[in-house]
KEVOKE-958773 format. One record per residue: residue number from 1; x, y, z of N, C-alpha, C, O in turn. Coordinates in steps of 0.001 Angstrom, whole numbers, plus 500000, padded with zeros to 6 digits. Example, Ala and Ser with C-alpha at 12.3 -4.5 7.8 and 13.67 -1.06 7.14 Angstrom:
(1; (513190; 494310; 507800); (512300; 495500; 507800); (513200; 496700; 507800); (514236; 496681; 508465));
(2; (512850; 497750; 507080); (513670; 498940; 507140); (512900; 500030; 507870); (513409; 501138; 508039));
This chain:
(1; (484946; 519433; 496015); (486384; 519703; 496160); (486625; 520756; 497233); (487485; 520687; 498112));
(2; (485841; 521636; 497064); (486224; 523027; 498085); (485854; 522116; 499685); (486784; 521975; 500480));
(3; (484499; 521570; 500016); (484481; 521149; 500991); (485341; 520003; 501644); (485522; 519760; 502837));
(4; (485833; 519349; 500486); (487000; 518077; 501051); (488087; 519120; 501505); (488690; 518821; 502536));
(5; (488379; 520143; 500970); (489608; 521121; 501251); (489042; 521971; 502809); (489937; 522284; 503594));
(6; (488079; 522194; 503062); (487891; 522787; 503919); (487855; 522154; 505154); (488365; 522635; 506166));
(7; (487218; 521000; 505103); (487398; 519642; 506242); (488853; 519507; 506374); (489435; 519718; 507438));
(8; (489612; 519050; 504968); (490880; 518843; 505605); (491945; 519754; 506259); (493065; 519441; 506662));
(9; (491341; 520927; 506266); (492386; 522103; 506625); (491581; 522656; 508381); (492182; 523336; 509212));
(10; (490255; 522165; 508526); (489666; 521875; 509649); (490203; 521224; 510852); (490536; 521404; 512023));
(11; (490063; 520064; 509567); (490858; 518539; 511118); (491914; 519173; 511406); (491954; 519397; 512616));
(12; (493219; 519760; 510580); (494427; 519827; 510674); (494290; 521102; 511809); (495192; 521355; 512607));
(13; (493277; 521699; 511755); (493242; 523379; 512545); (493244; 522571; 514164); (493862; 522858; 515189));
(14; (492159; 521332; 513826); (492057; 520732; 515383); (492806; 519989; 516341); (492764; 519981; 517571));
(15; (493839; 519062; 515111); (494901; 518616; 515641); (495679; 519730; 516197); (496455; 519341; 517071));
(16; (495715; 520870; 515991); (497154; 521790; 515758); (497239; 522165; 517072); (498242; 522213; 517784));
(17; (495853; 522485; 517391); (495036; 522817; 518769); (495356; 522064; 519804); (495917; 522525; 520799));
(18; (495005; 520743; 519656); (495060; 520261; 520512); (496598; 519152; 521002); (496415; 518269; 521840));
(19; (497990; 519349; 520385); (499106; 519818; 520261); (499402; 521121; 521349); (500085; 521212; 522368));
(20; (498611; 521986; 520666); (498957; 523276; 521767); (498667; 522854; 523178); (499487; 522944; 524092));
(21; (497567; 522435; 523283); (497102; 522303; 524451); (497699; 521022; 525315); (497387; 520797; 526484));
(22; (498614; 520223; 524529); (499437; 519043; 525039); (500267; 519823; 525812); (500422; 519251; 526891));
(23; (501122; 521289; 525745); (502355; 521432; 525423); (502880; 521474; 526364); (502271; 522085; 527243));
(24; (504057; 520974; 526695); (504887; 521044; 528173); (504726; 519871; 529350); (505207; 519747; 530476));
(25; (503837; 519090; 528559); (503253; 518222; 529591); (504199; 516831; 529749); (504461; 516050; 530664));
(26; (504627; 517001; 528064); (505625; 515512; 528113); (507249; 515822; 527196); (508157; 515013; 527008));
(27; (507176; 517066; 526820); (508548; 517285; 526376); (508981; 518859; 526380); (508117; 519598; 525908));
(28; (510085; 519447; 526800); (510432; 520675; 526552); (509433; 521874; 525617); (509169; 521711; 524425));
(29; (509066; 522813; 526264); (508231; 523615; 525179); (509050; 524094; 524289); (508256; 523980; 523355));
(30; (510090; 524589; 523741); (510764; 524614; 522209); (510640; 523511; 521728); (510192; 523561; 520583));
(31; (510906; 522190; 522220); (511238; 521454; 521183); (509260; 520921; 520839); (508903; 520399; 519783));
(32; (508618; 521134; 521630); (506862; 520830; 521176); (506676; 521400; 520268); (506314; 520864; 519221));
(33; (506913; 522928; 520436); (506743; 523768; 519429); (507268; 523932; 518156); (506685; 524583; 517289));
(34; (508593; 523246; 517953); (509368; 522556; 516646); (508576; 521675; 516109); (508544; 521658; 514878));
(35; (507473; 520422; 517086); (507114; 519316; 516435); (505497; 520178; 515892); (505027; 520006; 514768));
(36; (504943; 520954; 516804); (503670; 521546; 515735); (503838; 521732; 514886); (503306; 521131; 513953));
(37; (505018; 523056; 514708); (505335; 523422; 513355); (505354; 522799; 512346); (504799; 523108; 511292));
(38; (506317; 521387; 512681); (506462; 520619; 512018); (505160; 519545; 511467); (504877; 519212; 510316));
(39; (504586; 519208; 512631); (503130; 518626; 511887); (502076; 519151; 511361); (501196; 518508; 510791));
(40; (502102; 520587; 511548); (501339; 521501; 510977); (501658; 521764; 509774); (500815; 522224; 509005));
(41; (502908; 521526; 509394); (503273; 521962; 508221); (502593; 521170; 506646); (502137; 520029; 506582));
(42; (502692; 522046; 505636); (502239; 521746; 504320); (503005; 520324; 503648); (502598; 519310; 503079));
(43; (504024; 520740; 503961); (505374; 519367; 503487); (505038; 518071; 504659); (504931; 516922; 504228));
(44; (504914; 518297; 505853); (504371; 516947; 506034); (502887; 516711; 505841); (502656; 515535; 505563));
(45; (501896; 517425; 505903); (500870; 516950; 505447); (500779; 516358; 503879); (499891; 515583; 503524));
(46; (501569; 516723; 503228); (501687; 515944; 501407); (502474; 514749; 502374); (502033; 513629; 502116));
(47; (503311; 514755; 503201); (504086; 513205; 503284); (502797; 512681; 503746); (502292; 512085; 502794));
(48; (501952; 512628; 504893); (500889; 512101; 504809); (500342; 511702; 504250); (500162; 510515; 504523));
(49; (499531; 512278; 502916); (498587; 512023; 502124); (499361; 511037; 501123); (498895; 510082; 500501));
(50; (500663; 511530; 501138); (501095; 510138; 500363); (501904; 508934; 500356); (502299; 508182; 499465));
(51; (502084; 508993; 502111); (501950; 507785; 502835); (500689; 506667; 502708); (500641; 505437; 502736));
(52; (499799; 507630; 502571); (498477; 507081; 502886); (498042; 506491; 501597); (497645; 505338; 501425));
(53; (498183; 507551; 500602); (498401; 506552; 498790); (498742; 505343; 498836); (497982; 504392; 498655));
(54; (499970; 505286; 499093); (501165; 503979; 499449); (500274; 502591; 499729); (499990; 501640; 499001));
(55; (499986; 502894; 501027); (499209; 501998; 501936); (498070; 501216; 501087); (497888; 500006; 500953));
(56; (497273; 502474; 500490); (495782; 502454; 499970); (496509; 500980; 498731); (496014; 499859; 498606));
(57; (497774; 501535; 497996); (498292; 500770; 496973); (498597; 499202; 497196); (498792; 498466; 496229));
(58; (498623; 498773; 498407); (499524; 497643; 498455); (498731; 496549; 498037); (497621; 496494; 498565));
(59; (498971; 495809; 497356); (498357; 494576; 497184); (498380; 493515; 498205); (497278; 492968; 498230));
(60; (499168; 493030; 499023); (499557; 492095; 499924); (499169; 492784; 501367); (500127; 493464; 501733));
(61; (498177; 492831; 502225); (498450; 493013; 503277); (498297; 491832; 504491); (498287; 490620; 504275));
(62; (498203; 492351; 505549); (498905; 491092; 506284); (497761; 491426; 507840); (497150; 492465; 508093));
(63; (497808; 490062; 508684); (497103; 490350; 509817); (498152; 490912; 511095); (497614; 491018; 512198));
(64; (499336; 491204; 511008); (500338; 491024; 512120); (499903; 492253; 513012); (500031; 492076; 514223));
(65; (499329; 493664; 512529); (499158; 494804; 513514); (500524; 495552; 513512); (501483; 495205; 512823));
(66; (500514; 496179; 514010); (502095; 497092; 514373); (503397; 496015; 514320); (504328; 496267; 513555));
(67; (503416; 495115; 514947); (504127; 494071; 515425); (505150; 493859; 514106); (504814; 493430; 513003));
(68; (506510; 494285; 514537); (507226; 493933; 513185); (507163; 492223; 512806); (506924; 491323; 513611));
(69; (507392; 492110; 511646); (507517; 490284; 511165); (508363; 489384; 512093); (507873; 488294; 512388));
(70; (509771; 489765; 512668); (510914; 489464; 513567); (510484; 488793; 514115); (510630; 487573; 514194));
(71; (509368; 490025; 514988); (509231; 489371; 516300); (507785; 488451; 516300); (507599; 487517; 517080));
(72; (506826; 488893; 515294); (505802; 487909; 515324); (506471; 486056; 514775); (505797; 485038; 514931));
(73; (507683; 486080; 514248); (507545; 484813; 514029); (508677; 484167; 515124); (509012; 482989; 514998));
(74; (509260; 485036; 516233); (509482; 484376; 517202); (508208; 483734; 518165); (507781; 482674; 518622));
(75; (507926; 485286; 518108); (506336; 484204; 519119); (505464; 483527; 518331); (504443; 483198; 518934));
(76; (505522; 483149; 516989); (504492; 482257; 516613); (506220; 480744; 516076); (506393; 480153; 515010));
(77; (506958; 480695; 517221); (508043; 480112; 516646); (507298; 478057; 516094); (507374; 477217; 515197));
(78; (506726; 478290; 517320); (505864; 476235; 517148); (504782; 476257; 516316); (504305; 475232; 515829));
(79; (504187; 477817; 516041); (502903; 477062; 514974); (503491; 477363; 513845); (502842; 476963; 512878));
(80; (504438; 477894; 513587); (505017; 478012; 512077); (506265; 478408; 512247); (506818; 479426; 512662));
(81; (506776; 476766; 511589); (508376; 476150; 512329); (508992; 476642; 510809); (510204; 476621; 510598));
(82; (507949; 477114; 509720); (509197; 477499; 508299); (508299; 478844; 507824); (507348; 479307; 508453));
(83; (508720; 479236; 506841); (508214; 480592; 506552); (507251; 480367; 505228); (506713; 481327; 504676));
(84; (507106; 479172; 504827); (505703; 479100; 504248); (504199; 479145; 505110); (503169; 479689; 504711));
(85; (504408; 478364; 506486); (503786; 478162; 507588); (503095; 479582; 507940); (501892; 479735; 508154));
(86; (504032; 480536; 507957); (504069; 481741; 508617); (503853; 482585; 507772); (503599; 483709; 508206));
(87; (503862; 482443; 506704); (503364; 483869; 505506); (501821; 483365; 505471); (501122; 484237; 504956));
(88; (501014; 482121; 505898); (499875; 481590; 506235); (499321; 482488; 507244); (498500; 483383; 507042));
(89; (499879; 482141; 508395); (499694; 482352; 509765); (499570; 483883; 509682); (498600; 484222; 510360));
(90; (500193; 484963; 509099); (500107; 486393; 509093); (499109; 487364; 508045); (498847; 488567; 508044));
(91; (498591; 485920; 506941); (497815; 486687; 505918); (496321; 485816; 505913); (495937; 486049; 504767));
(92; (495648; 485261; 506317); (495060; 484397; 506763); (494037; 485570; 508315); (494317; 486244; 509306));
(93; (493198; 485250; 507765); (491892; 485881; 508236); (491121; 484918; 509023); (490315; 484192; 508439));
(94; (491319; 484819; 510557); (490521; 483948; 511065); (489143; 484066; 511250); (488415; 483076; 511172));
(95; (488668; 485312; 511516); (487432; 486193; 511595); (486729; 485806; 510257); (485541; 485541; 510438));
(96; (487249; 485675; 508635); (486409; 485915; 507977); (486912; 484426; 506872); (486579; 484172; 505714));
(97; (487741; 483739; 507748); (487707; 482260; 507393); (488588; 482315; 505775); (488213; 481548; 504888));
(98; (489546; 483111; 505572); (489836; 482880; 504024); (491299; 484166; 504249); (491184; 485142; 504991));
(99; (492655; 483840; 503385); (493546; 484935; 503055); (493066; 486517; 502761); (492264; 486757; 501859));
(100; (493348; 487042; 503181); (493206; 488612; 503083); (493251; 489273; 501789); (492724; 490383; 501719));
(101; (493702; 488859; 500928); (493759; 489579; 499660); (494139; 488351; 498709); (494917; 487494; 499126));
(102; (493627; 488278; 497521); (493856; 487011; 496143); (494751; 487213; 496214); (495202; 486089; 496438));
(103; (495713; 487968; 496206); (497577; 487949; 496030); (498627; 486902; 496945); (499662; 486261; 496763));
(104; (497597; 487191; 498094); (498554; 486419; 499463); (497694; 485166; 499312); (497973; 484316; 500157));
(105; (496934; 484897; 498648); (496254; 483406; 498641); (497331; 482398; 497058); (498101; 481437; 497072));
(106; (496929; 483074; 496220); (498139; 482834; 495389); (499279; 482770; 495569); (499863; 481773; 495144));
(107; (499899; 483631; 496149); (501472; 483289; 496436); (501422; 481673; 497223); (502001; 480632; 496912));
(108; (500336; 482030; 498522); (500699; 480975; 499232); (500487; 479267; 498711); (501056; 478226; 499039));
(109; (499181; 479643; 497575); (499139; 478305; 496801); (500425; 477723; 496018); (500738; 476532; 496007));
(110; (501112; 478757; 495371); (502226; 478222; 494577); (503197; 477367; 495273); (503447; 476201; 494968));
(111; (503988; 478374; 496716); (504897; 477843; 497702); (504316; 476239; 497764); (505215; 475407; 497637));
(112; (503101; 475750; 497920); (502278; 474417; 498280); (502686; 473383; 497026); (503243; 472286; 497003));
(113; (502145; 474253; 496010); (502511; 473730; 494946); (503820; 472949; 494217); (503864; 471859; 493648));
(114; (505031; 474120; 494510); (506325; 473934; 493982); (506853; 472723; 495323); (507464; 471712; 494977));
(115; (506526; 472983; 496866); (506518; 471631; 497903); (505956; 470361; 497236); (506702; 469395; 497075));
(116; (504656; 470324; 496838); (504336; 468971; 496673); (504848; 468272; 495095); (504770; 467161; 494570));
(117; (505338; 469466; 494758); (505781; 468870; 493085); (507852; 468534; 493396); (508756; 468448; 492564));
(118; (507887; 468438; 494834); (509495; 467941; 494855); (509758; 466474; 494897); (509160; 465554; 495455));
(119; (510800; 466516; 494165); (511087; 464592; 493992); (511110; 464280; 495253); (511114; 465212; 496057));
(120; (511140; 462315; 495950); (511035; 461972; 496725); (512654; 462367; 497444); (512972; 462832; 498538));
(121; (513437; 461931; 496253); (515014; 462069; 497143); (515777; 463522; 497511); (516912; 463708; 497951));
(122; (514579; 464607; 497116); (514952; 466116; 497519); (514073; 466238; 499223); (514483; 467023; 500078));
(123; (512861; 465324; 499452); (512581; 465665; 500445); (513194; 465179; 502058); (512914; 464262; 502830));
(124; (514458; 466670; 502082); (514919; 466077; 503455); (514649; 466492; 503940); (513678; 465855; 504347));
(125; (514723; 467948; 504790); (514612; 469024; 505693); (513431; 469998; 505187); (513624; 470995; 504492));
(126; (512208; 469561; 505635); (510933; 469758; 504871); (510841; 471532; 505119); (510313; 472333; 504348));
(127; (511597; 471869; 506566); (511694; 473158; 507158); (512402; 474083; 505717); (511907; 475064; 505163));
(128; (513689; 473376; 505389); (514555; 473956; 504359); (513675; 474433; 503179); (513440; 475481; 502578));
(129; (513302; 473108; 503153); (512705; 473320; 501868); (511587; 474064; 501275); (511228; 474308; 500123));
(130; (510952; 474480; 503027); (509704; 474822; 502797); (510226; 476895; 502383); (509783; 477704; 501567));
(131; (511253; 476972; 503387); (511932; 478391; 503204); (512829; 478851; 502312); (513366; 479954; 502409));
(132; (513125; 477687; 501015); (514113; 478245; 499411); (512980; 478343; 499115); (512788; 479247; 498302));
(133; (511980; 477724; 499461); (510564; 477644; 498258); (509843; 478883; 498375); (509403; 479416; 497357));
(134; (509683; 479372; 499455); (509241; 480670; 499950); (510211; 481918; 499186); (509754; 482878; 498566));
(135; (511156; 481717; 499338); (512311; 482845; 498785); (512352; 482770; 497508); (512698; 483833; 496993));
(136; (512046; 481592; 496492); (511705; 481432; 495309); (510344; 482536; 494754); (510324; 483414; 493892));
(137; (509593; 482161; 495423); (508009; 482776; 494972); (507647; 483970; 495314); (506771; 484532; 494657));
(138; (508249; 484603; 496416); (508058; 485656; 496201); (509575; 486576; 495992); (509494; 487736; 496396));
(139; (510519; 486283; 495580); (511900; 486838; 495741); (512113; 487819; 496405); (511186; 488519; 496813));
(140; (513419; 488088; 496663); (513796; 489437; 497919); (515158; 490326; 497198); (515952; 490053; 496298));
(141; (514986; 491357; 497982); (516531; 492366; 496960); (516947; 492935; 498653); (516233; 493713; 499285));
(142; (518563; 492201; 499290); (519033; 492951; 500087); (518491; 492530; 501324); (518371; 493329; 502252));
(143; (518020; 490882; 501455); (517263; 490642; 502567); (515742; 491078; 502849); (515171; 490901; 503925));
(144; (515058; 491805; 501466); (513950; 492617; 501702); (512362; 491580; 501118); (511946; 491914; 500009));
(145; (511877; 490868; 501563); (510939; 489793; 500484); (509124; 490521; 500531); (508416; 490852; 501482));
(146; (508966; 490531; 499496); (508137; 491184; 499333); (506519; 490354; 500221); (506290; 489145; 500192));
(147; (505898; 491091; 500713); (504703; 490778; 501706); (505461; 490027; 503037); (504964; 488983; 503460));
(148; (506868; 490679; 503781); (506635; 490295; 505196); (508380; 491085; 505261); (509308; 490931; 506055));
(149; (508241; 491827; 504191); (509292; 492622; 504736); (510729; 492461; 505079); (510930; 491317; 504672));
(150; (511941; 492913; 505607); (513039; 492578; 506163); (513288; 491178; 506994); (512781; 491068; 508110));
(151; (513970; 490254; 506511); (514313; 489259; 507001); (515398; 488464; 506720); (515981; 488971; 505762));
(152; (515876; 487601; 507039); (516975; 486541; 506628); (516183; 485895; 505873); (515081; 485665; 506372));
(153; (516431; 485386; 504462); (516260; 484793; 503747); (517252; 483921; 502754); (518162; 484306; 502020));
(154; (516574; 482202; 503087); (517740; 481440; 502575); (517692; 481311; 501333); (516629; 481460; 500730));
(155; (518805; 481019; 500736); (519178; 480399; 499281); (518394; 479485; 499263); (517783; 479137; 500273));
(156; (518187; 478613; 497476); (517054; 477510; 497347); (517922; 476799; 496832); (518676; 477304; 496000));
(157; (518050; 475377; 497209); (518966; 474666; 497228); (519316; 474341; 495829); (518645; 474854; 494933));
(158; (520321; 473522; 495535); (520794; 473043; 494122); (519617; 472451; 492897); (519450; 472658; 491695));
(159; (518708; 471325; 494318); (518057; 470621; 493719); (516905; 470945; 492959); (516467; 470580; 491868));
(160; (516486; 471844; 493967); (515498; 472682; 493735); (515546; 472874; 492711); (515278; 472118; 491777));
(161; (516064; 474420; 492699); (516875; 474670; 491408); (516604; 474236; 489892); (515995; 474770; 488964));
(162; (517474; 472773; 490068); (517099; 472177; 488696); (515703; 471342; 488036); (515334; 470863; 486964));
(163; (515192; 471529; 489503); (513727; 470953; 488938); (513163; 471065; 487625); (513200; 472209; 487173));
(164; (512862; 470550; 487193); (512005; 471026; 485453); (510479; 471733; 486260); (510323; 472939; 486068));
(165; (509719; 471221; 486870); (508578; 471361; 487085); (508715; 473021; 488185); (507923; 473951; 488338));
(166; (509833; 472801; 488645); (510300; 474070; 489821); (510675; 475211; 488960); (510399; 476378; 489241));
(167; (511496; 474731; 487599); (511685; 475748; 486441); (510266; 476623; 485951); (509999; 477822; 486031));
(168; (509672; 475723; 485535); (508335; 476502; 484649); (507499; 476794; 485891); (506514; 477472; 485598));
(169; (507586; 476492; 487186); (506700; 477547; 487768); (507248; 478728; 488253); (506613; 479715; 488622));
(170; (508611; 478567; 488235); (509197; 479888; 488480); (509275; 480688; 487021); (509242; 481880; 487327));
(171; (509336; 480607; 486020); (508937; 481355; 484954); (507508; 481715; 485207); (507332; 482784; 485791));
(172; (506906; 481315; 485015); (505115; 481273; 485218); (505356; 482315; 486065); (504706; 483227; 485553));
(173; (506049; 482885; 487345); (505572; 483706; 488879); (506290; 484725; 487737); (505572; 485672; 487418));
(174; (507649; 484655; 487059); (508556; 485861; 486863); (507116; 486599; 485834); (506878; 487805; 485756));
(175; (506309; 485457; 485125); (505399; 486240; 484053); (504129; 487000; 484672); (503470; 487957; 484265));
(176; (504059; 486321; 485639); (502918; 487133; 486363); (503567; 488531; 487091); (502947; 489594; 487049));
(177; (504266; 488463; 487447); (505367; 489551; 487768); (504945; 490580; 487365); (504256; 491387; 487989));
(178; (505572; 490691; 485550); (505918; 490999; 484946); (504117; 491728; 484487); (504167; 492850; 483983));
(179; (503362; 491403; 484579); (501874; 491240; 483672); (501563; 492316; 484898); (501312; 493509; 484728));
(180; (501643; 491550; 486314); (501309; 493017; 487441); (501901; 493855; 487346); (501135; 494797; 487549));
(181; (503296; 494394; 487065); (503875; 495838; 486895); (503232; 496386; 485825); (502986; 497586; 485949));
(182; (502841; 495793; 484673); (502505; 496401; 483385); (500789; 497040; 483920); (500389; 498190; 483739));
(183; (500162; 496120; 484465); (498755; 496792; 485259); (499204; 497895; 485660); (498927; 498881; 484978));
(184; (499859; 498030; 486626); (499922; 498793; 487872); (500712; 500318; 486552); (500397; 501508; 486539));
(185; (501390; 499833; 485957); (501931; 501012; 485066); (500549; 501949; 484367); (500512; 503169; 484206));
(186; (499766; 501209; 484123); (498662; 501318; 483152); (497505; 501868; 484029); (496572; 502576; 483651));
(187; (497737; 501432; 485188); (496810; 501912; 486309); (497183; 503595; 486751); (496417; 504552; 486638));
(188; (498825; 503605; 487364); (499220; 505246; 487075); (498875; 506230; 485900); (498308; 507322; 485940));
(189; (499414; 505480; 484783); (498965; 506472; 483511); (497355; 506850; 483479); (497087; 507973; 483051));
(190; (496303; 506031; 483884); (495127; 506041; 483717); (494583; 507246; 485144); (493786; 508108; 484774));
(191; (494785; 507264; 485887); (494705; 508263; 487310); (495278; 509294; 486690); (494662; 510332; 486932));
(192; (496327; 509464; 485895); (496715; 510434; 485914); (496505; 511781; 484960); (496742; 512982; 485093));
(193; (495869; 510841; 483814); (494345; 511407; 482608); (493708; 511554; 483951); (493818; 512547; 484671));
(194; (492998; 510417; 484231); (491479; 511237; 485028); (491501; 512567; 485665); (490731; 513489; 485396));
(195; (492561; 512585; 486633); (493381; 514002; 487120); (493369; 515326; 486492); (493033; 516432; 486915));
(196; (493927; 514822; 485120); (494270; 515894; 484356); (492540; 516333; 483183); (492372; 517365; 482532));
(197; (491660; 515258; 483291); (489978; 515376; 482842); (489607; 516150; 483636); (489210; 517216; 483166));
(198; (489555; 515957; 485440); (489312; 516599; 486246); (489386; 517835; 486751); (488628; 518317; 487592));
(199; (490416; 518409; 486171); (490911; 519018; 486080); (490072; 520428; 485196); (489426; 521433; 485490));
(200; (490641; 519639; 483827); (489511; 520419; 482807); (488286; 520808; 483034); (487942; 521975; 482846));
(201; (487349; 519731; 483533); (485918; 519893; 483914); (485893; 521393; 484857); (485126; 522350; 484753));
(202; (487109; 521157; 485848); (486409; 522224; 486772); (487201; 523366; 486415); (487159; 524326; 487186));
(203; (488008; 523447; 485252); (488149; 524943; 485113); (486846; 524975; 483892); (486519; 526150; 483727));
(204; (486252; 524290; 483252); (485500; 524300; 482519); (484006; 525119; 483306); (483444; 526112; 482845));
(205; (483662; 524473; 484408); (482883; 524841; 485245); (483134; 526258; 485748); (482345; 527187; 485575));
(206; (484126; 526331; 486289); (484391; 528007; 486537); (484364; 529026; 485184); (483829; 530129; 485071));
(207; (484907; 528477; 484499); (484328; 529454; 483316); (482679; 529540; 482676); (481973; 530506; 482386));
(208; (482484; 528261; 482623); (481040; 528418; 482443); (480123; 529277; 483364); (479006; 529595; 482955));
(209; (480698; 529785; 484990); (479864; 530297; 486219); (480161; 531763; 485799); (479268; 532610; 485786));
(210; (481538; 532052; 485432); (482077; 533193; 485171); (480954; 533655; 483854); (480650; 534848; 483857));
(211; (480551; 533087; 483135); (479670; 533234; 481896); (478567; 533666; 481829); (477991; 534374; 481003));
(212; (478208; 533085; 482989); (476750; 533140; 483332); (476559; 534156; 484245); (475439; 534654; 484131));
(213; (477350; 534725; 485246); (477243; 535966; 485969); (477805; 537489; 484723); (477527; 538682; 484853));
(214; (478413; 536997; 483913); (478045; 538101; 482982); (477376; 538254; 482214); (477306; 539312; 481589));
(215; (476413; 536896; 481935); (475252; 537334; 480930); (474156; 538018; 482048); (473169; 538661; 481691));
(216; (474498; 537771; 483380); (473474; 538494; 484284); (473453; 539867; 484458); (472537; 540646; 484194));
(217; (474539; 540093; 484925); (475027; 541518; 484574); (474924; 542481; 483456); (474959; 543710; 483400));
(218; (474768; 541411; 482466); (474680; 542795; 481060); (472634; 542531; 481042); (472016; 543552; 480737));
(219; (472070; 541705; 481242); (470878; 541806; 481588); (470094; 543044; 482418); (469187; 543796; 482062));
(220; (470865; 542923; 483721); (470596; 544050; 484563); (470982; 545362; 484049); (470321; 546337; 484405));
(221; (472056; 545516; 483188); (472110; 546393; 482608); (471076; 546954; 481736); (470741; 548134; 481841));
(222; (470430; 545966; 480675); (469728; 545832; 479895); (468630; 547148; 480609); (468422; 548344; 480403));
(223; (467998; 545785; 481785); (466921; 546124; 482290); (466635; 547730; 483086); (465531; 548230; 483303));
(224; (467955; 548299; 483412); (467809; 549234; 483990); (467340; 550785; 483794); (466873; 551571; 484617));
(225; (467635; 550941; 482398); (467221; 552336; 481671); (465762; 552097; 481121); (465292; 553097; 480578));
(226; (464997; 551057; 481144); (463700; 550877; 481021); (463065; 550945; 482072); (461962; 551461; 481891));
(227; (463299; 550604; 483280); (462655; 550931; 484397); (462398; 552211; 485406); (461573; 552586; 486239));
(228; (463773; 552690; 484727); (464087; 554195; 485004); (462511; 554898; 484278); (462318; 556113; 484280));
């Protein structure tokens, strides 16, 4: 613990440094010296570290790079003409031949699924259909759909909708849903014992060190009027 603390207050000594040594080169020296402060600071280094939590947390990640979703599915507009196509195309690992995480392989099986389980006289606009089906499986709040972020996202048509077979797999996703928040709840509470075990141990440890340098001390004591 002390040495993870000492590294991290290291790096931060080196960044801070070498900041200084940027300074004036590409923006006003007050306002550089606002942004050290500022990245030097204690309050953004916790936003850091728990930015970086965040990240570590996500279940769904994706191949796109920096590149917001927008614009990767303009330029991927012909190889993925609907947004089942394209939640493929962005989570999909060409290097290692398979989806990036069981989450984004699942989602993307279902979308396949709830497509090939549509009656013959629902299949018109395979594009349409392929993007209510998408907005179905993984749902969105405010334009926001979970694993690709901010987007326009369409309504799922009437037919859809009333599917029987489109029904129980959309129950089925709301239960799995529902089964991952309860993990992930169970997963916080559980970190947060270990934390608080961890905790114990090492004040346990410091008292036990504290213990032991006074049974040394009253030793030396011991020992000293006999040697005299």
């Amino acid at each position: 613990m002390i040495i993870t603390t000492y590294c991290t207050a290291s790096t931060w000594s080196m960044i801070h440094m070498k900041l200084q040594f940027l300074e004036g080169q590409l923006v006003d020296k007050a306002v550089w010296q606002c942004l050290c402060e500022r990245w030097g600071s204690e309050d953004f280094k916790n936003l850091s570290a728990r930015n970086k939590q965040n990240r570590s947390n996500q279940r769904i990640n994706h191949t796109g790079g920096r590149k917001s979703f927008v614009r990767l599915m303009e330029e991927k507009r012909e190889q993925a003409p609907n947004y089942v196509t394209f939640y493929k195309e962005v989570h999909w690992s060409r290097k290692k031949g398979r989806f990036v995480t069981e989450a984004a392989e699942q989602n993307y099986n279902m979308m396949v699924e709830l497509l090939n389980e549509m009656p013959p006289e629902d299949a018109g606009d395979d594009n349409a259909n392929a993007n209510a089906v998408f907005k179905e499986v993984l749902g969105s709040r405010l334009g926001y759909v979970r694993g690709l972020g901010h987007l326009v996202i369409p309504k799922p048509s009437e037919s859809l909708l009333s599917n029987r077979e489109f029904i129980r797999l959309r129950e089925e996703n709301e239960k799995n849903k529902a089964e991952a928040e309860g993990f992930k709840r169970k997963l916080e509470t559980f970190m947060v014992d270990v934390s608080k075990m961890q905790a114990c141990f090492e004040e346990f440890d410091r008292l036990n060190s504290r213990v032991t340098e006074l049974e040394s001390q009253r030793e030396s004591q011991r020992e000293t009027p006999g040697d005299a």
